[in-house]
Chimera marker file (.cmm) of the C-alpha trace (Angstrom):
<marker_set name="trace">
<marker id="1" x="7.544" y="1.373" z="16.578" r="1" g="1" b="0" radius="0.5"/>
<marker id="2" x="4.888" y="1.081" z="13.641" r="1" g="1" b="0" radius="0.5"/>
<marker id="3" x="4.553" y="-1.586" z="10.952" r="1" g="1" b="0" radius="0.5"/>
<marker id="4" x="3.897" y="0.346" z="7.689" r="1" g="1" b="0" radius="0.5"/>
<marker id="5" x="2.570" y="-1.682" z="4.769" r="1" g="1" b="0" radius="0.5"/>
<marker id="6" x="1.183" y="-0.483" z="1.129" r="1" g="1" b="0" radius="0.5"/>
<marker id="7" x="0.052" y="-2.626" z="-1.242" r="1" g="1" b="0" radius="0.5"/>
<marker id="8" x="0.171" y="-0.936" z="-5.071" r="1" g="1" b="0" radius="0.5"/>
<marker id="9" x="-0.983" y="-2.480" z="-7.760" r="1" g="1" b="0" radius="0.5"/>
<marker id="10" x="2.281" y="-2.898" z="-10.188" r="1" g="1" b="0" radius="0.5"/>
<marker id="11" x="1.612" y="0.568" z="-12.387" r="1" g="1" b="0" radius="0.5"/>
<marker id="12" x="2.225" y="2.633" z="-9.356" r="1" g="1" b="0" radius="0.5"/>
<marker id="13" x="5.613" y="0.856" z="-7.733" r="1" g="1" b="0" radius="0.5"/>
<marker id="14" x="7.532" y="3.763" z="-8.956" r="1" g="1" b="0" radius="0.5"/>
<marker id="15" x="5.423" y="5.975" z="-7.414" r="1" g="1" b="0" radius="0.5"/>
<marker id="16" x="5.434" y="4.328" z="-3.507" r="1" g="1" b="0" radius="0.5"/>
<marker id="17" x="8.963" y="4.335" z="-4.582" r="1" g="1" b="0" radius="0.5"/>
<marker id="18" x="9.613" y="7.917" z="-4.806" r="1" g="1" b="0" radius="0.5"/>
<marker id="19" x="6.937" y="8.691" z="-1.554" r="1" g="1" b="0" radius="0.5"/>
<marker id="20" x="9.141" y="6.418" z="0.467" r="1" g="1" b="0" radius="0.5"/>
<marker id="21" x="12.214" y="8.287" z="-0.403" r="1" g="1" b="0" radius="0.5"/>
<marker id="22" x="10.723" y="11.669" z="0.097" r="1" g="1" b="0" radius="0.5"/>
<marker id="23" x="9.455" y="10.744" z="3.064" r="1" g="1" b="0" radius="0.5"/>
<marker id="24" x="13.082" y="9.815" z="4.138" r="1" g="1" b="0" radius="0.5"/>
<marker id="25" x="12.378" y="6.273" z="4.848" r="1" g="1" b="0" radius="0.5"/>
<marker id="26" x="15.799" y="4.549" z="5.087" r="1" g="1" b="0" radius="0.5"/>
<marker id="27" x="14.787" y="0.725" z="4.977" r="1" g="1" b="0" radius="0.5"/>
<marker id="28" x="11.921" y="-1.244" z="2.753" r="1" g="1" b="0" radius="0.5"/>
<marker id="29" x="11.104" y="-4.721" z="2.059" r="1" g="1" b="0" radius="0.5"/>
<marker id="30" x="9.047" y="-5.170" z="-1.225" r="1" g="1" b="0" radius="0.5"/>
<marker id="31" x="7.412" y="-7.954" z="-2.339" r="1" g="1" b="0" radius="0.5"/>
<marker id="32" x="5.451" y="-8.976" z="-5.755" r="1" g="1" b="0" radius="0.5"/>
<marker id="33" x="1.966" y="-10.351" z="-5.127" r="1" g="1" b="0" radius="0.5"/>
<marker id="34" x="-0.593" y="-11.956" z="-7.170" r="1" g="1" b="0" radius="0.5"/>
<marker id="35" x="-4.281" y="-10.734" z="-5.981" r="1" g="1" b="0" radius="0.5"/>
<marker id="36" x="-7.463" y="-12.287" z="-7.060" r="1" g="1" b="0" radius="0.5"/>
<marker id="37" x="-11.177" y="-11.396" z="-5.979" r="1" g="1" b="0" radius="0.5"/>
<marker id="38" x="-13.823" y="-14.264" z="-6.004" r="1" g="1" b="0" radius="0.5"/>
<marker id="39" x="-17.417" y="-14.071" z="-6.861" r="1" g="1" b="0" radius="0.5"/>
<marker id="40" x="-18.140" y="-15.973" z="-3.999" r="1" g="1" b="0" radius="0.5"/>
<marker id="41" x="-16.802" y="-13.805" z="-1.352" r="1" g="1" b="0" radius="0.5"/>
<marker id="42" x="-16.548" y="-9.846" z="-1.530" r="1" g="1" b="0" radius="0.5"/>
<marker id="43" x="-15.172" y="-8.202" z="1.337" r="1" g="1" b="0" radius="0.5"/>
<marker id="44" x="-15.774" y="-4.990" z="2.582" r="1" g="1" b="0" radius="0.5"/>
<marker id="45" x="-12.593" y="-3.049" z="0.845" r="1" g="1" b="0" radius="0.5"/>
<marker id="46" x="-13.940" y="-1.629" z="-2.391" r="1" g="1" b="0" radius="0.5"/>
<marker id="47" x="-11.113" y="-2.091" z="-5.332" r="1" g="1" b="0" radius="0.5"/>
<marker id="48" x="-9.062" y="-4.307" z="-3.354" r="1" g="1" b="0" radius="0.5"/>
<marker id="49" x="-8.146" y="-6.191" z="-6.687" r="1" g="1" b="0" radius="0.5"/>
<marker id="50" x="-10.228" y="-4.979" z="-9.821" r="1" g="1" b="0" radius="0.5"/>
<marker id="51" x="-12.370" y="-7.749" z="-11.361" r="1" g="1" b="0" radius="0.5"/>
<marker id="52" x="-10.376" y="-10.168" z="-13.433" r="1" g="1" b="0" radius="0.5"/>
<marker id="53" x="-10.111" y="-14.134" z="-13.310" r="1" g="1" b="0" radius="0.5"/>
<marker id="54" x="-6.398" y="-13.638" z="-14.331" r="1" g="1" b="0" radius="0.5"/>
<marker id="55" x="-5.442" y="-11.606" z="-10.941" r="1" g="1" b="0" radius="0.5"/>
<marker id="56" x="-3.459" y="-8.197" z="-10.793" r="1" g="1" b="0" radius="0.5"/>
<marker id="57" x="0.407" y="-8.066" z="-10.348" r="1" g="1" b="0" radius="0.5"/>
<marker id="58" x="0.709" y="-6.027" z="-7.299" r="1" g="1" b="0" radius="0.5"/>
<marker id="59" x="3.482" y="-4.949" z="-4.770" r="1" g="1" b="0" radius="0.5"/>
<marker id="60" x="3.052" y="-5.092" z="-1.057" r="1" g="1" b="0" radius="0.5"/>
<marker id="61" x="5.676" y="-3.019" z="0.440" r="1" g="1" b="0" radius="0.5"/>
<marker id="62" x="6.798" y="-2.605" z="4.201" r="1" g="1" b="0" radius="0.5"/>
<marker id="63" x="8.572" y="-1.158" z="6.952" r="1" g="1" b="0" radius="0.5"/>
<marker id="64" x="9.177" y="-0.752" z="10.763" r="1" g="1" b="0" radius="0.5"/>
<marker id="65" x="10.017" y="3.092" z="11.570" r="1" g="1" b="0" radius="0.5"/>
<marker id="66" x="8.693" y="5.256" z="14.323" r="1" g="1" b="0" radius="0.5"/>
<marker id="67" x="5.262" y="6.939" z="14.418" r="1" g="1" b="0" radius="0.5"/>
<marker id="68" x="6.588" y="10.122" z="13.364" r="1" g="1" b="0" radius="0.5"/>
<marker id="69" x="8.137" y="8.781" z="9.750" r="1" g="1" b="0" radius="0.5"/>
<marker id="70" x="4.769" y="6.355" z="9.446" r="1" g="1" b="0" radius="0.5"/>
<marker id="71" x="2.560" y="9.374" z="9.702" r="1" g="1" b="0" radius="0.5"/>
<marker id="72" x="4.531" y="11.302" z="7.091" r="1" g="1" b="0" radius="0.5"/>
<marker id="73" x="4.205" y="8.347" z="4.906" r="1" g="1" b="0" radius="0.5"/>
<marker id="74" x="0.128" y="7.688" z="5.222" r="1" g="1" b="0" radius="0.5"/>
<marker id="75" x="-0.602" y="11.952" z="4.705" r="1" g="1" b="0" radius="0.5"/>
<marker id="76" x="1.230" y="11.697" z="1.408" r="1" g="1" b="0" radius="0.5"/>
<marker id="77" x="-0.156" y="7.913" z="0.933" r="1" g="1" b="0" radius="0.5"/>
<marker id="78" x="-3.735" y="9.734" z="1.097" r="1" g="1" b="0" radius="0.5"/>
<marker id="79" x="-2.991" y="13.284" z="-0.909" r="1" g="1" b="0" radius="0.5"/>
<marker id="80" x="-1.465" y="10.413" z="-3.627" r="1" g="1" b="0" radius="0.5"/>
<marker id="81" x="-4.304" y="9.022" z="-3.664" r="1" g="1" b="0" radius="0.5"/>
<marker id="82" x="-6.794" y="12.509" z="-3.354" r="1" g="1" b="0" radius="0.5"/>
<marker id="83" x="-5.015" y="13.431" z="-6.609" r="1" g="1" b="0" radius="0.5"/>
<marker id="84" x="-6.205" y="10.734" z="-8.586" r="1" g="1" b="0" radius="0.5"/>
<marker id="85" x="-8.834" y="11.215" z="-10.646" r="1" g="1" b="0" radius="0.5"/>
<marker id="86" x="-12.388" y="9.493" z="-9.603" r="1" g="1" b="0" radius="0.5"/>
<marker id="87" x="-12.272" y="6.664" z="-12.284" r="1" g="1" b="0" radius="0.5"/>
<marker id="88" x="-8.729" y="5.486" z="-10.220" r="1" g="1" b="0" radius="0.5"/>
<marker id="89" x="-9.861" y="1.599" z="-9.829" r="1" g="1" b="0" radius="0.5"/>
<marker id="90" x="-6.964" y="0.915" z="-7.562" r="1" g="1" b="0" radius="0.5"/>
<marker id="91" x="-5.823" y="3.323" z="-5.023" r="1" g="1" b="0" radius="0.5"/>
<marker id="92" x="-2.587" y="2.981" z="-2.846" r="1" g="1" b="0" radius="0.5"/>
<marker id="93" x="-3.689" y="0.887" z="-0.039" r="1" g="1" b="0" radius="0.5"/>
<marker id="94" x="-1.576" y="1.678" z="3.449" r="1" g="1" b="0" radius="0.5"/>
<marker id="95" x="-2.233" y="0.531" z="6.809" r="1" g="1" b="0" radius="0.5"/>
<marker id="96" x="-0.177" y="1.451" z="10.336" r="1" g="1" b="0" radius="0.5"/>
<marker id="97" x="0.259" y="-1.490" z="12.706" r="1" g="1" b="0" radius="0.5"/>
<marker id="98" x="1.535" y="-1.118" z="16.505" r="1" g="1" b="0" radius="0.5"/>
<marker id="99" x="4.529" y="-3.389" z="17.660" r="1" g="1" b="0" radius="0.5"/>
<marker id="100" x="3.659" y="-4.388" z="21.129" r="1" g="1" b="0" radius="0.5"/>
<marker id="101" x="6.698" y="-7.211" z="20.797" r="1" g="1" b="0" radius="0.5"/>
<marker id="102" x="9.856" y="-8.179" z="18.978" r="1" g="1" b="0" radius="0.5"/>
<marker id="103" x="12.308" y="-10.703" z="19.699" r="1" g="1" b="0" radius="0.5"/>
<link id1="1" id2="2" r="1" g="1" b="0" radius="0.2"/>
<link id1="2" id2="3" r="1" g="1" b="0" radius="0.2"/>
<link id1="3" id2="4" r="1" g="1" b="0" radius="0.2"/>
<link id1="4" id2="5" r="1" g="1" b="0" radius="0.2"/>
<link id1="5" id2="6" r="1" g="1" b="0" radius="0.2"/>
<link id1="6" id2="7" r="1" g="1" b="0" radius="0.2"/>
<link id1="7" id2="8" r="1" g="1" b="0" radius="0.2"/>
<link id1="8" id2="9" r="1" g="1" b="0" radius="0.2"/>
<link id1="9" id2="10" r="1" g="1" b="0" radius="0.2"/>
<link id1="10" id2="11" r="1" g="1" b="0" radius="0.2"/>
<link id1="11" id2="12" r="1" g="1" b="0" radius="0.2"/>
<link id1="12" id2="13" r="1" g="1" b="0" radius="0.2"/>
<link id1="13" id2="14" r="1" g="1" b="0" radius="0.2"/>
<link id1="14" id2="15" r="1" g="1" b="0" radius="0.2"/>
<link id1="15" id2="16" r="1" g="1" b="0" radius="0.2"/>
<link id1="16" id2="17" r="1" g="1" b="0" radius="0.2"/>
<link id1="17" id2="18" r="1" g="1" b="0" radius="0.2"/>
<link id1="18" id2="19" r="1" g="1" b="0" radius="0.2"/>
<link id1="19" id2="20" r="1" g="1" b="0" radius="0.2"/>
<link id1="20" id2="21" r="1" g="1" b="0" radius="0.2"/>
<link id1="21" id2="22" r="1" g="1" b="0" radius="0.2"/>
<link id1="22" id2="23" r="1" g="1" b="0" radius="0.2"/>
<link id1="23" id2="24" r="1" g="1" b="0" radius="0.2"/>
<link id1="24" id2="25" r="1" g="1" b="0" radius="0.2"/>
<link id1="25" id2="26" r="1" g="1" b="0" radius="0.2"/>
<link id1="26" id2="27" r="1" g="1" b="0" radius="0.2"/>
<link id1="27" id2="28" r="1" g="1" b="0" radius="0.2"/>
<link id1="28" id2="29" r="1" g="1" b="0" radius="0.2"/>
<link id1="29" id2="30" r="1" g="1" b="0" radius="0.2"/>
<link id1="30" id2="31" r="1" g="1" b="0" radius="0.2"/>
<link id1="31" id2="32" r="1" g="1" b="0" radius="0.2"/>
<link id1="32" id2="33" r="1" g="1" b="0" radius="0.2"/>
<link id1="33" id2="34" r="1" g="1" b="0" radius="0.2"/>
<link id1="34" id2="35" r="1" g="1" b="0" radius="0.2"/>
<link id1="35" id2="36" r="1" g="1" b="0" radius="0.2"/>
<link id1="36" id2="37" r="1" g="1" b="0" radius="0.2"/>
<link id1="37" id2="38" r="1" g="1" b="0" radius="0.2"/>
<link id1="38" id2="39" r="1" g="1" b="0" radius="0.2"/>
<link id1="39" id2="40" r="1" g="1" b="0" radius="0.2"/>
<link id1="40" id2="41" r="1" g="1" b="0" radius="0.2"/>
<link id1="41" id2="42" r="1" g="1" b="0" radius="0.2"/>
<link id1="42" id2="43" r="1" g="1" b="0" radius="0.2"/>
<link id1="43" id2="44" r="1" g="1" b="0" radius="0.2"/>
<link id1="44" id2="45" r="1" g="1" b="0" radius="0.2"/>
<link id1="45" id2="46" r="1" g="1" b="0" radius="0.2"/>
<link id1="46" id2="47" r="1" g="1" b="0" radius="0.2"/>
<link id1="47" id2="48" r="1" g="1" b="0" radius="0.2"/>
<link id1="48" id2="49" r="1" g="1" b="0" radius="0.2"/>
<link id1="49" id2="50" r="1" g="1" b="0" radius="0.2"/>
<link id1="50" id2="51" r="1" g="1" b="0" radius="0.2"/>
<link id1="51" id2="52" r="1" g="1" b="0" radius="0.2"/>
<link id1="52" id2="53" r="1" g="1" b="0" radius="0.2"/>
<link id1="53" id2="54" r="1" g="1" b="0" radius="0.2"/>
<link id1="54" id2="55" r="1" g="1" b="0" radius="0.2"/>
<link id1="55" id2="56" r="1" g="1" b="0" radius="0.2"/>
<link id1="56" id2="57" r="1" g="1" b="0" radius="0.2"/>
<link id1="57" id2="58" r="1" g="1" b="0" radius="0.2"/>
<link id1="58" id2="59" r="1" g="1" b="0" radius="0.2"/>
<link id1="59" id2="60" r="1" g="1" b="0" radius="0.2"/>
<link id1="60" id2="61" r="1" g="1" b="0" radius="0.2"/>
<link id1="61" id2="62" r="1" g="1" b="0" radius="0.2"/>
<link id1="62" id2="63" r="1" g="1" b="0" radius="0.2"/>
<link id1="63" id2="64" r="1" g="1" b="0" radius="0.2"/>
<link id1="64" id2="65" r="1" g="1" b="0" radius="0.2"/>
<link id1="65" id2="66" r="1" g="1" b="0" radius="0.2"/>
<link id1="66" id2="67" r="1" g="1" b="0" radius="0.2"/>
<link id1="67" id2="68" r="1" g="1" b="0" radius="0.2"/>
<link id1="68" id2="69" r="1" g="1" b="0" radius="0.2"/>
<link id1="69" id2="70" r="1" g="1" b="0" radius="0.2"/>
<link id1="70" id2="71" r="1" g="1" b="0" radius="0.2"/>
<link id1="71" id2="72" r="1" g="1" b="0" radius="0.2"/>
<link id1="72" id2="73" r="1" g="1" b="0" radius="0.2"/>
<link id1="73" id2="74" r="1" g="1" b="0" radius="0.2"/>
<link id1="74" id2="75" r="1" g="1" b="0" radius="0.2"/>
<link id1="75" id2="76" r="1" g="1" b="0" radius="0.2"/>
<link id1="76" id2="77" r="1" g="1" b="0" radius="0.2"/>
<link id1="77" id2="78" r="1" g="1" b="0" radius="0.2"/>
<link id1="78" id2="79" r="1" g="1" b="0" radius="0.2"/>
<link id1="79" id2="80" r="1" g="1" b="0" radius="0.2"/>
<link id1="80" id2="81" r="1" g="1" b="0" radius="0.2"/>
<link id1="81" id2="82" r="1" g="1" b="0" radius="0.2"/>
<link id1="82" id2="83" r="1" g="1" b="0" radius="0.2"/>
<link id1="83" id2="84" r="1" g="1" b="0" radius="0.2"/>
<link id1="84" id2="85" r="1" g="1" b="0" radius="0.2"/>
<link id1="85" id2="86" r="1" g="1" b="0" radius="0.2"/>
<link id1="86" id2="87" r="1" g="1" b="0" radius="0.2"/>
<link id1="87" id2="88" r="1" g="1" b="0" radius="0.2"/>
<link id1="88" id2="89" r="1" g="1" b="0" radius="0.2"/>
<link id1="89" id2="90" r="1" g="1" b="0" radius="0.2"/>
<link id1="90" id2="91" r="1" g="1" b="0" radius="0.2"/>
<link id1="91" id2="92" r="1" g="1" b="0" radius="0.2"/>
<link id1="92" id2="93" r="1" g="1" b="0" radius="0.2"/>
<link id1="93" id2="94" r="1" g="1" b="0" radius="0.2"/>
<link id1="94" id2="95" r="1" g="1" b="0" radius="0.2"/>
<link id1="95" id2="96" r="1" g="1" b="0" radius="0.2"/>
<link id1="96" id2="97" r="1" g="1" b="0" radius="0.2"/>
<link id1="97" id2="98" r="1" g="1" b="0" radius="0.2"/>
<link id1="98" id2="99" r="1" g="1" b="0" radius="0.2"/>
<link id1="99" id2="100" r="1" g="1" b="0" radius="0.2"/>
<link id1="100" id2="101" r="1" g="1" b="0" radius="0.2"/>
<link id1="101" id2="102" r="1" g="1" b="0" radius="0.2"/>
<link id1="102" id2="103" r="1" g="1" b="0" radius="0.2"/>
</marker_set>
């Protein structure tokens, strides 16, 4: 089983939205988040959160499905984001975890 999480900023909900149902997903958790970047500290994951001392409105969806409905999920996750045009601040951001354990 895979942990599949995408975090959107809120202009493209509707979007993960409509890739999760194509991609047959049958259960999602969604969540509202607030992001903000600090001057003080930049990591390493260019437009994480654009600039701005108010924050971005963002939504950090996720999901445990098998490896097959995961993959199917990060391909069209990455042509999304392919299709965007090179000024796209925020891409969809989606990560695949491994669950070693549940209880």
């Amino acid at each position: 089983m895979k942990l599949l999480i995408i975090l959107s900023i809120e202009e493209h909900t509707d979007e993960v939205r409509k890739i999760l149902a194509r991609q047959k997903v049958p259960i999602y958790s969604e969540t509202e988040v607030h992001g903000f970047r600090t001057e003080a500290y930049q990591p390493d994951i260019s437009n994480w959160f654009a600039h701005s001392e108010h924050g971005i409105y963002s939504t950090l969806f996720f999901s445990i499905q098998d490896g097959t409905c995961v993959g199917r999920v990060l391909k069209e996750v990455r042509s999304y984001n392919d299709g965007q045009s090179d000024d796209q601040p925020n891409p969809l951001h989606a990560y695949s975890l491994d669950i070693d354990q549940s209880a």
